[in-house]
C-alpha positions in Angstrom: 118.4 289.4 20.9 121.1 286.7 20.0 120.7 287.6 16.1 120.9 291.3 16.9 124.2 290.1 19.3 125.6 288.0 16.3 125.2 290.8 13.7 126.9 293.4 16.1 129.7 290.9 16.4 129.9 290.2 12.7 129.6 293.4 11.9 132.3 294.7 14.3 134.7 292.2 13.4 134.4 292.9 9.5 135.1 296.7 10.7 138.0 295.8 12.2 139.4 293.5 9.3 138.9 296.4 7.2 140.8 298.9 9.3 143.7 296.3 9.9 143.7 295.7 6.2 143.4 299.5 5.7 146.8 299.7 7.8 148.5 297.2 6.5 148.2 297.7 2.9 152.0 298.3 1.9 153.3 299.7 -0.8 156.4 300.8 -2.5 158.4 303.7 -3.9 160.6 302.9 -6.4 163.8 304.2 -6.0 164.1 305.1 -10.1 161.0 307.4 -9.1 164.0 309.6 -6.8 165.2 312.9 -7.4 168.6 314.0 -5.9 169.0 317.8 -4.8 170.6 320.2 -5.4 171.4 318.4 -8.7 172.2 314.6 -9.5 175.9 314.4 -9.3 177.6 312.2 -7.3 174.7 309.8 -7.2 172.8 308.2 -10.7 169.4 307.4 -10.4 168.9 304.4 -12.6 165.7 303.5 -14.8 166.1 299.7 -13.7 168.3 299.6 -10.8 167.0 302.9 -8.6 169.1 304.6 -6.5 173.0 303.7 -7.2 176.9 304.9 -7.1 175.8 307.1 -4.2 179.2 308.4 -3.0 178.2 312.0 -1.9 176.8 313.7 0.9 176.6 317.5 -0.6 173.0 315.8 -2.3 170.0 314.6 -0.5 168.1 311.9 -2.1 164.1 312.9 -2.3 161.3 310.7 -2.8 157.2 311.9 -3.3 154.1 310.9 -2.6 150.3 312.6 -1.8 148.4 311.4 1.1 144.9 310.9 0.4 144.0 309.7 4.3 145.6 310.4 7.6 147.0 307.8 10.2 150.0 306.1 11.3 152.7 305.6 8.5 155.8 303.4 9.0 158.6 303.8 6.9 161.6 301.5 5.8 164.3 301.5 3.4 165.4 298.7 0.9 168.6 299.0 0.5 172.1 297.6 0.7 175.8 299.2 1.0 179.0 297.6 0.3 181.0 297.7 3.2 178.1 299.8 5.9 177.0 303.1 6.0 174.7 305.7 8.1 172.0 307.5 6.6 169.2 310.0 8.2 165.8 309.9 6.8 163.7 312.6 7.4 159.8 312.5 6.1 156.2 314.6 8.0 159.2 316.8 10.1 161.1 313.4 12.0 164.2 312.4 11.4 165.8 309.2 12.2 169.6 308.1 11.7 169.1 304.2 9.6 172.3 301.8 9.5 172.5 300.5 6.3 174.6 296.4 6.3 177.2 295.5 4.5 175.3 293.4 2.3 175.3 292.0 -1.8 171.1 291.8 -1.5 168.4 294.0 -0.8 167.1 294.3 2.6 164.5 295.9 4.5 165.4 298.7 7.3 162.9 299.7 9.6 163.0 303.6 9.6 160.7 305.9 11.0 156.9 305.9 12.1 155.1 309.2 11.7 151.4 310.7 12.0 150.1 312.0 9.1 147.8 314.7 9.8 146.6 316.0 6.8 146.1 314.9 3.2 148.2 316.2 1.2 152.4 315.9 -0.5 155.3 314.7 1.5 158.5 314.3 0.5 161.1 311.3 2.1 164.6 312.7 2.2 168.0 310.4 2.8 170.8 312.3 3.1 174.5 310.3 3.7 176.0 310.6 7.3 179.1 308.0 7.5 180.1 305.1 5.0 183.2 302.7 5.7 183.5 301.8 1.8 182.7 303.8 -1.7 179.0 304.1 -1.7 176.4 305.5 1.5 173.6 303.0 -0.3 172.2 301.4 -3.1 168.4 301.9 -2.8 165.7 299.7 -4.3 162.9 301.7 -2.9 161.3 303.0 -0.1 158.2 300.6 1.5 155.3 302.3 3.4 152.7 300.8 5.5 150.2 301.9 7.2 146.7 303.7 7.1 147.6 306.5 5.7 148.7 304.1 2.8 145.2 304.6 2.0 144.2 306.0 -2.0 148.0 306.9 -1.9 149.9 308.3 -4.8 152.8 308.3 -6.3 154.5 307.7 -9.5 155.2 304.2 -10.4 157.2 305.2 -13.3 161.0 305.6 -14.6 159.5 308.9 -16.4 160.7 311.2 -14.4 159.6 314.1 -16.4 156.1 315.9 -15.2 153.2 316.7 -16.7 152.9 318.7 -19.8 149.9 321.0 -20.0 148.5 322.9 -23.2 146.5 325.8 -23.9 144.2 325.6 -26.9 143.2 328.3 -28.8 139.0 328.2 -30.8 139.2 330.1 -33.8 136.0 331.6 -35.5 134.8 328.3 -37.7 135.5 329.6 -41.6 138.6 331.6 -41.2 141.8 330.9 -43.0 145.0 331.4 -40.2 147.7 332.4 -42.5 149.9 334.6 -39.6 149.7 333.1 -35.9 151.4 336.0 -33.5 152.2 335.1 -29.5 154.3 336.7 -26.4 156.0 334.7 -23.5 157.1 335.8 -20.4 159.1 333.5 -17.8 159.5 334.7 -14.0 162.5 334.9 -12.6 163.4 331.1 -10.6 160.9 329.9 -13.2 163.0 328.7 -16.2 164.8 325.5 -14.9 166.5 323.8 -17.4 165.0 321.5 -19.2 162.3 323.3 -20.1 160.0 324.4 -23.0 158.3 326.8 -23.2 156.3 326.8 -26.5 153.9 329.9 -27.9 152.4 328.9 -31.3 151.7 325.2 -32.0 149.7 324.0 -34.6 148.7 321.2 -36.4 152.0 320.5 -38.2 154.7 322.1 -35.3 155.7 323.9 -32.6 157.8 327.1 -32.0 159.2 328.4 -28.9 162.1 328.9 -26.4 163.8 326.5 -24.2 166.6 326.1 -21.5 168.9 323.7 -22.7 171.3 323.7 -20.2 173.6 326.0 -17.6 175.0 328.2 -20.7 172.3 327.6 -23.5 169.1 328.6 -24.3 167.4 328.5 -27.9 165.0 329.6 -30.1 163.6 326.9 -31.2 160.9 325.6 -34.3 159.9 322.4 -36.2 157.6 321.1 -38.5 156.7 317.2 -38.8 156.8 315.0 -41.8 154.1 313.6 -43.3 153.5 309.9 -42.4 153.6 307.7 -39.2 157.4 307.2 -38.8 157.9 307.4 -35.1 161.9 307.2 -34.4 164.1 307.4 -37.6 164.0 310.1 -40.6 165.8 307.5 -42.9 163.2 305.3 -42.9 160.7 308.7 -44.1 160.5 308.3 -47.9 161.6 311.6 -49.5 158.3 312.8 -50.8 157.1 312.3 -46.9 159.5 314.6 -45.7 159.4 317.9 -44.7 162.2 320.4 -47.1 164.1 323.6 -45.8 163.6 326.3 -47.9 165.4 328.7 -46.0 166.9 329.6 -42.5 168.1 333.0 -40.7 171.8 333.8 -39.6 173.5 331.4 -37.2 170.3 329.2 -37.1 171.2 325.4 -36.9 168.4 323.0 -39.2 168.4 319.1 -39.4 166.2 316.3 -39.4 164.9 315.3 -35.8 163.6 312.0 -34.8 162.8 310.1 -32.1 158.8 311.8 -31.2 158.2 311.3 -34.8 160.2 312.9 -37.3 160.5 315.8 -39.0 162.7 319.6 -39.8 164.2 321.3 -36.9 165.7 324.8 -36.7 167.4 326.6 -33.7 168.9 329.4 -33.0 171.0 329.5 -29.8 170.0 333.1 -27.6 170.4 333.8 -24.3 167.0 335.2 -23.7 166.4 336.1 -20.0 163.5 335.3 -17.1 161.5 338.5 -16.9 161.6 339.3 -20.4 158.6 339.6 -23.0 159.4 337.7 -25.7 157.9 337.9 -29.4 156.8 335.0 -31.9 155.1 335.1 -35.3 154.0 332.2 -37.4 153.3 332.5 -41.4 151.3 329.4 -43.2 151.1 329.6 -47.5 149.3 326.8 -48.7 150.3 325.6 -52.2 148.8 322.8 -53.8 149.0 320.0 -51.4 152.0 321.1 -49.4 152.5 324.0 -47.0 155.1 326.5 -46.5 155.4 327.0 -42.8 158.1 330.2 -41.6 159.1 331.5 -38.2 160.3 334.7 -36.9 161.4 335.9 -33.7 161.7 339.2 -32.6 165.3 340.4 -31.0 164.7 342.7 -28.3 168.4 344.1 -28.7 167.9 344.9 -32.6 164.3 345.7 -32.6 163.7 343.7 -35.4 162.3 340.5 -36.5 164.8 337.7 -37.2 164.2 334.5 -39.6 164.4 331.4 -38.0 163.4 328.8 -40.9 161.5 328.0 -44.0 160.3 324.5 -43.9 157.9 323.7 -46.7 155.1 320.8 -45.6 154.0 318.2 -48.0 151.1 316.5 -48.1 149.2 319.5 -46.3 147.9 322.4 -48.2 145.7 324.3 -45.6 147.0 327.1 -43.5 147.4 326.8 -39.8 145.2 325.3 -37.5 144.4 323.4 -34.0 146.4 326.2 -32.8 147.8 326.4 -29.1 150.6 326.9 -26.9 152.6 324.8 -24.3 154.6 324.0 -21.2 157.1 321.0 -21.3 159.6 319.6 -18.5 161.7 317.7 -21.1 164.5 316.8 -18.5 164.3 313.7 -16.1 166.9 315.0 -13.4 164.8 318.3 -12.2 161.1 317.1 -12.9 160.3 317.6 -9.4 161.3 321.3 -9.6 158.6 323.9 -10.4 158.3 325.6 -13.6 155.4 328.5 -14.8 155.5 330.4 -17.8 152.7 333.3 -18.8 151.1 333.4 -22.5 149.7 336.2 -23.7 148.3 339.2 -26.6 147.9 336.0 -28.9 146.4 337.2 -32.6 146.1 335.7 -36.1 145.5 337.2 -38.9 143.1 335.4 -41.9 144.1 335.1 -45.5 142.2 338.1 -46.3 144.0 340.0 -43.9 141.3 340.5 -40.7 143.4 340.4 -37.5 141.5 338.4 -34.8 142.4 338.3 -30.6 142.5 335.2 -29.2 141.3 335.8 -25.6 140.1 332.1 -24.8 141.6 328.9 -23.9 140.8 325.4 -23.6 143.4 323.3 -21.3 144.9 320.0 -21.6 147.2 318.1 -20.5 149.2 314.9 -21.8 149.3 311.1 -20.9 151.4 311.3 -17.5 148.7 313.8 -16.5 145.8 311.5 -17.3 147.8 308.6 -16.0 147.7 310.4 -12.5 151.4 309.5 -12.3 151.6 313.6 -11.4 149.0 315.9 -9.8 151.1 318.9 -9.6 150.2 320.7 -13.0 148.1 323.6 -13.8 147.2 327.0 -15.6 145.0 329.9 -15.3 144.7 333.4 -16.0 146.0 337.0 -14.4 146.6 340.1 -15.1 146.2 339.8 -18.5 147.8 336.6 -19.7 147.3 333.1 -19.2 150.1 331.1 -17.2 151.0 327.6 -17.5 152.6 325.4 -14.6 153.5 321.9 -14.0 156.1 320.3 -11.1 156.9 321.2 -7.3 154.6 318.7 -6.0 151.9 321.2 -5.0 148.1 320.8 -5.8 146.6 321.0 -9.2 144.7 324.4 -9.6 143.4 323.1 -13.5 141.6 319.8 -14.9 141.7 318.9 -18.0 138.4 320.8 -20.2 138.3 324.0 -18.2 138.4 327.2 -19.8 140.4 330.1 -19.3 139.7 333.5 -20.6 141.9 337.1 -20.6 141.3 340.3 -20.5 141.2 341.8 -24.5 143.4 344.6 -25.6 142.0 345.4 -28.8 145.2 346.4 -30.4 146.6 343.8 -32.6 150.3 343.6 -33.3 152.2 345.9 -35.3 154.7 344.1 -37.4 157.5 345.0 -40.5 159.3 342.0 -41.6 162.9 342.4 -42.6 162.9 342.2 -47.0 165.3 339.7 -48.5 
């Protein structure tokens, strides 16, 4: 009876070391991880320093995590001002008003304690009340403790950016892709800037449309050198590099650099969310090089517009590992939502058979597998497959799963302009 009395005892106080350490496990959100809404001005969040030159109030100042496990969670601020401030937190639906010292170091506020309910993604705002000198805070971080601390995520990282997902495209083994033809369509609310939204990769580039900013949007394709090179095209020796043959009206080429290196063409256009927009790919293998050419189609003109020539060396095979992609390419707005549909995708062999691609295979890239993001995605419906990443929602995709649309049986018709 005194064993069995012993082991209860034993047994019960292990339990409750595991609880206590299960509530008391704190952890820390780094304040470069922030995001600032309705855009970053007026505050900078810093890669090394977090949260700093805070001197605004028409922003909030957002931070993200997902609970895995419910319970108490107590929240505090590390931070500092230069001369005092008041800031309200607000996280789970409470909001509390924090005094932040006038102080040169780092310290920790007690915040807020909330009950989280269910698992799932919260979001910590601050937004500035008062502040006596030029900034409402500096912000190192944000410290939770607590059992719903428990299997918490969040990104640990300065990459701000989320996920990119793919969708990759099995071809019947044996045929030659010499055309690759692919439609986009954005919803409306659904191109933020900063994003890219790309309709037929292959194993040499990329082509595709992005918003580059408030007044610019492109048209946009490239082709990669041969070689390892990672940052700089200078150091690519010449018969490494990739050579413009030709470009379209208006179109902008260079070297690029930076995610390896390689030729770049754009063409700025000012397509639109809602829109149905047209890309076709062309591969002639000569030798051991490759001449890769894009064309896009302008709604307005009803015709098919040039983008560039870019002729591939050491390649001579047409167009393969073929597939399409979503990017968030900008660190200010990765925690805004982004989806993008991809559809009617065709190629057509070197001895002219036009095959439907109605199948998809999707991946996703090294911040995804990292779990530094969970909010990604893809699917199909009505008719086309969609892409998504951002808005801190649940995945709906893992990497391996297979989508499949609808066929339509009626491959593109298509009359190139003759130079």
């Amino acid at each position: 009876m005194k064993k069995m009395m012993l082991f209860c005892a034993l047994f019960t106080g292990l339990l409750a070391t595991q609880q206590i350490s299960a509530q008391s496990s704190p952890v820390m959100l780094p304040g470069f991880t922030a995001y600032a809404d309705p855009e970053e001005k007026n505050v900078d969040i810093n890669e090394n320093k977090g949260v700093t030159n805070w001197t605004g109030n028409e922003n909030t100042v957002n931070f993200y995590f997902h609970a895995a496990t419910t319970g108490k969670l107590k929240v505090a601020l590390q931070a500092r001002s230069d001369a005092g401030s008041k800031v309200q937190i607000t996280v789970n639906g409470i909001s509390k008003i924090v005094s932040i010292p006038n102080n040169n170091d780092f310290v920790t506020i007690p915040a807020l304690e909330t009950n989280i309910k269910q698992p799932g993604f919260y979001n910590i705002t601050l937004k500035g009340l008062e502040k006596s000198g030029k900034i409402y805070a500096d912000v190192k971080g944000i410290s939770l403790e607590g059992a719903a601390t428990k299997d918490i995520q969040f990104n640990p990282k300065s990459w701000r950016r989320s996920a990119s997902v793919h969708l990759n495209y099995p071809v019947p083994e044996g045929k030659n892709v010499e055309w690759f033809y692919g439609e986009i369509k954005v919803p409306a609310g659904e191109d933020k800037i900063g994003t890219y939204f790309m309709s037929c990769g292959f194993h040499r580039g990329y082509f595709g449309m992005q918003v580059n900013s408030a007044v610019e949007r492109r048209i946009i394709f490239s082709v990669w050198d041969a070689g390892s090179e990672p940052d700089k095209r200078d150091n690519v020796k010449y018969e490494d590099q990739v050579v413009m043959l030709a470009k379209g009206d208006s179109v902008y080429a260079s070297g690029f650099g930076g995610e390896g290196t390689g030729g770049h063409s754009h063409w700025e256009y000012n397509w639109k969310a809602g829109e149905t927009y047209r890309f076709l790919m062309h591969s002639v293998p000569v030798g051991n090089t490759t001449t890769y050419t894009a064309y896009f189609y302008v709604p307005e003109h009803q015709e098919w517009k040039l983008i560039a020539s870019f002729r591939a060396p050491k390649d001579g095979k047409y167009m393969g590992h073929l597939y399409s992609f979503l990017e968030n390419f900008s660190f200010e707005n990765g925690h805004l939502g982004r989806k993008g549909y991809y559809g009617n995708h065709w190629v057509k062999t070197d001895t002219g058979e036009w095959i439907e691609l109605t199948k998809a295979k999707f991946t996703n890239d090294a911040t995804a597998k990292a779990k530094d993001r969970l909010d990604f995605g893809g699917g199909s419906e009505n008719g086309w497959f969609y892409l998504w990443t951002s808005g801190f929602k649940p995945a709906n995709a893992k990497y391996g799963d297979f989508f499949e649309r609808a066929a339509t049986g009626k491959h593109p018709e298509i009359t190139l302009p003759r130079f």
